[in-house]
C-alpha positions as CSV (number, residue, x, y, z in Angstrom):
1,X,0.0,0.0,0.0
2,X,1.8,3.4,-0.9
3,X,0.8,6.9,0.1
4,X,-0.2,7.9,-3.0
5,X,-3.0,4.9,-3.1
6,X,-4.2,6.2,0.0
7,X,-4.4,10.0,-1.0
8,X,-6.2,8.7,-4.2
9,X,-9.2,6.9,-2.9
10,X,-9.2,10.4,-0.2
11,X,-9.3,12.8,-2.9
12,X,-11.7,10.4,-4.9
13,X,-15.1,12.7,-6.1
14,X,-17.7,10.9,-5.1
15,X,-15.9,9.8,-1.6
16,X,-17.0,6.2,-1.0
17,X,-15.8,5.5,3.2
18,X,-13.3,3.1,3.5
19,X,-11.4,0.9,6.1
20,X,-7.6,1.3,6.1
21,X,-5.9,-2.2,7.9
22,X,-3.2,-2.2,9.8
23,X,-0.4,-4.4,10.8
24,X,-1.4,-4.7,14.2
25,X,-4.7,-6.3,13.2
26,X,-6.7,-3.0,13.3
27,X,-9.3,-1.8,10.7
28,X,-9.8,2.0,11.3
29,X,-13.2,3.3,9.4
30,X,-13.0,6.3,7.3
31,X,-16.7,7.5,7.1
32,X,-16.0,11.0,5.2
33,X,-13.1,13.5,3.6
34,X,-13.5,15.3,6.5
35,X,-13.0,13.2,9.2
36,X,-8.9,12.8,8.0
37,X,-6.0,14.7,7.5
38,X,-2.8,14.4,6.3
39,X,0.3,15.8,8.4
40,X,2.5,17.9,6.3
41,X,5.4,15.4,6.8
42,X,3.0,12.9,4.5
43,X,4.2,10.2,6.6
44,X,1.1,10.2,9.3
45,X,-2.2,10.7,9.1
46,X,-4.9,11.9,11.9
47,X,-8.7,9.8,11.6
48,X,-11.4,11.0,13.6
49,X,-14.6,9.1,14.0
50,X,-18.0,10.5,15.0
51,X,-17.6,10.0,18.7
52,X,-14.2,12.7,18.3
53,X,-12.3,9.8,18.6
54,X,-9.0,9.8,16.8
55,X,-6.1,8.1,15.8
56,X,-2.8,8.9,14.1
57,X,-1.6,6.3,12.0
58,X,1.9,5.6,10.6
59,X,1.5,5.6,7.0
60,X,4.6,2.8,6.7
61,X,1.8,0.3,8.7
62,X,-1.1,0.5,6.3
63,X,-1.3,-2.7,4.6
64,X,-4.4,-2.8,3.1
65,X,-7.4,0.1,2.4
66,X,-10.9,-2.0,1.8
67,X,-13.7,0.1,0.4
68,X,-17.0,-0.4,2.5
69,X,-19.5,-2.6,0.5
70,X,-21.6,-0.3,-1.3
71,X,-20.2,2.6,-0.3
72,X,-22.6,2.9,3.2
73,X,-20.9,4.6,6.0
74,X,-22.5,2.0,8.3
């Protein structure tokens, strides 16, 4: 997985929510655009979730990005 796959599917018009895995095991939900930024370093990344929960995520530990079936945010 490379940055620039990741920044494509973000910058993709119309979004469609994703799950980026990690290689710790963890799937972290990206419901919109919004709810993710990139640090100007491009090597980390902040995800908040509806709740205000956040994490920031090594972009070197992303080993997969899964769209959400259908494109739901559910």
């Amino acid at each position: 997985m490379t940055v620039q796959e990741i920044r494509t599917r973000y910058q993709a018009r119309p979004f469609k929510p994703f799950i980026l895995h990690l290689a710790d095991g963890r799937a972290i939900p990206v419901e919109q655009p919004e709810f993710m930024a990139f640090a100007p370093s491009g090597r980390t990344i902040a995800v908040y979730q509806p709740d205000s929960s956040s994490d920031i995520i090594d972009l070197s530990l992303v080993t997969d990005l899964e769209l959400k079936p259908d494109g739901s945010s559910s």
